[in-house]
C-alpha atoms as one frame of an Amber mdcrd trajectory, in Angstrom:
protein
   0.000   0.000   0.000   2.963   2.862   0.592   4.429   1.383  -2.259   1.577
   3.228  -4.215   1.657   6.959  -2.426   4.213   9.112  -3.358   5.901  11.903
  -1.432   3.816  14.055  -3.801   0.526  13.118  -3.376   1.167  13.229   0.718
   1.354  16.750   0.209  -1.482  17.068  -1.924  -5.619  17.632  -0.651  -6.858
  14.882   1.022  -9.027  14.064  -1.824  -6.187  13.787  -4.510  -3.962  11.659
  -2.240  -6.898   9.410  -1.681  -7.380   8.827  -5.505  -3.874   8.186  -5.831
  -3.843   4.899  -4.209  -6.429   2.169  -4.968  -7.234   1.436  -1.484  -7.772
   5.000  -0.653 -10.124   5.035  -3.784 -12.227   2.059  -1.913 -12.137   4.046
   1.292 -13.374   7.021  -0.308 -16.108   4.596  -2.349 -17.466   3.186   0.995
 -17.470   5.842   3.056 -19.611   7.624   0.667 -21.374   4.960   0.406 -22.227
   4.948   3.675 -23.314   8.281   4.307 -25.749   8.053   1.092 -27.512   4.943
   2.447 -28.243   7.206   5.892 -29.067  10.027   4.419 -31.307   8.823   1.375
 -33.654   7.173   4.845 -35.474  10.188   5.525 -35.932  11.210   2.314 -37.557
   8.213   0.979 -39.587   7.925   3.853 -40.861  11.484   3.612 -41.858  11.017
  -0.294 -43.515   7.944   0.502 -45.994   9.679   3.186 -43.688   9.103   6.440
 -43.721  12.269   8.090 -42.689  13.192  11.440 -46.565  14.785  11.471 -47.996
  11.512  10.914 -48.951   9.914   7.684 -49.752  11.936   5.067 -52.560  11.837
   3.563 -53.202   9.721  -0.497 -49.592   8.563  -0.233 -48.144   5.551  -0.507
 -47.835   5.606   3.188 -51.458   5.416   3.800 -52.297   2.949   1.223 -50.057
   0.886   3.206 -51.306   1.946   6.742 -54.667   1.001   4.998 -54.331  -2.406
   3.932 -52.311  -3.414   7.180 -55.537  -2.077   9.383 -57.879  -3.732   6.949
 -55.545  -6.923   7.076 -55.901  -6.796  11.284 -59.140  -5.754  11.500 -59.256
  -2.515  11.921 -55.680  -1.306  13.502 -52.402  -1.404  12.511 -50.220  -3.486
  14.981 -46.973  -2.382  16.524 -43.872  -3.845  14.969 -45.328  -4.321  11.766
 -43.786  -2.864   8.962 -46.040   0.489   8.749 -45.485   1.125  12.362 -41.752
   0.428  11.984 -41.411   2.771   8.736 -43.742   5.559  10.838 -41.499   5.732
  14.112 -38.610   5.963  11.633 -40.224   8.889   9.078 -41.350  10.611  12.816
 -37.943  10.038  15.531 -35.202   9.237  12.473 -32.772   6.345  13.335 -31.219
   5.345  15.845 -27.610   5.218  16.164 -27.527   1.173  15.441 -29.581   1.363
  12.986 -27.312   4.319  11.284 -24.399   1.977  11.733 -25.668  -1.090  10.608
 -27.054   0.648   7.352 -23.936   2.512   6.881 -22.367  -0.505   6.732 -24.209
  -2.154   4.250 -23.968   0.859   2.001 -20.503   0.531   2.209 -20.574  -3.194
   1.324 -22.631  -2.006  -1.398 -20.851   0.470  -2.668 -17.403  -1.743  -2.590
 -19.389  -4.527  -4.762 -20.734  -2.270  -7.229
């Protein structure tokens, strides 16, 4: 791995020094990975109706909330999949759950 940095690119940004070397191009790759995996969440969540208001109303969300309270007669039970997407879209992650998806957007990210 040193054999691939020069003296050079030490002194250079951060950024160039890390394309310089192909392990600091993976690095780069998965830690970006990463972070887009956490931060796409809440924005997926939100266009799909998971607000931290509730629900919103004729989304995708509700559709959902909709069949699961038809599919349980008439409420939606806790830690199904609607209630687990709602506390989400409402409180955000938690730290493990940041961390564990983090990580798997950095495995991604290294396969792809």
């Amino acid at each position: 791995m040193l054999g691939t940095l020069s003296v050079s690119s030490l002194l250079e940004s951060p950024a160039v020094a890390l394309a310089a070397s192909p392990v600091g191009a993976k690095t780069a790759a998965a830690v970006i990975g990463g972070a887009v995996a956490v931060g796409s969440v809440p924005v997926v969540l939100g266009a799909m109706g998971f607000t931290g208001a509730g629900i919103a109303a004729s989304s995708v969300a509700a559709k959902m909330m909709s069949a699961a309270a038809v599919a349980n007669g008439g409420g939606v039970a806790a830690g199904s999949l609607v209630a687990t997407l709602q506390s989400v879209g409402a409180a955000g992650l938690s730290l493990s759950s940041k961390v564990i998806l983090a990580s798997a957007g950095s495995l991604v990210s290294l396969v792809v």
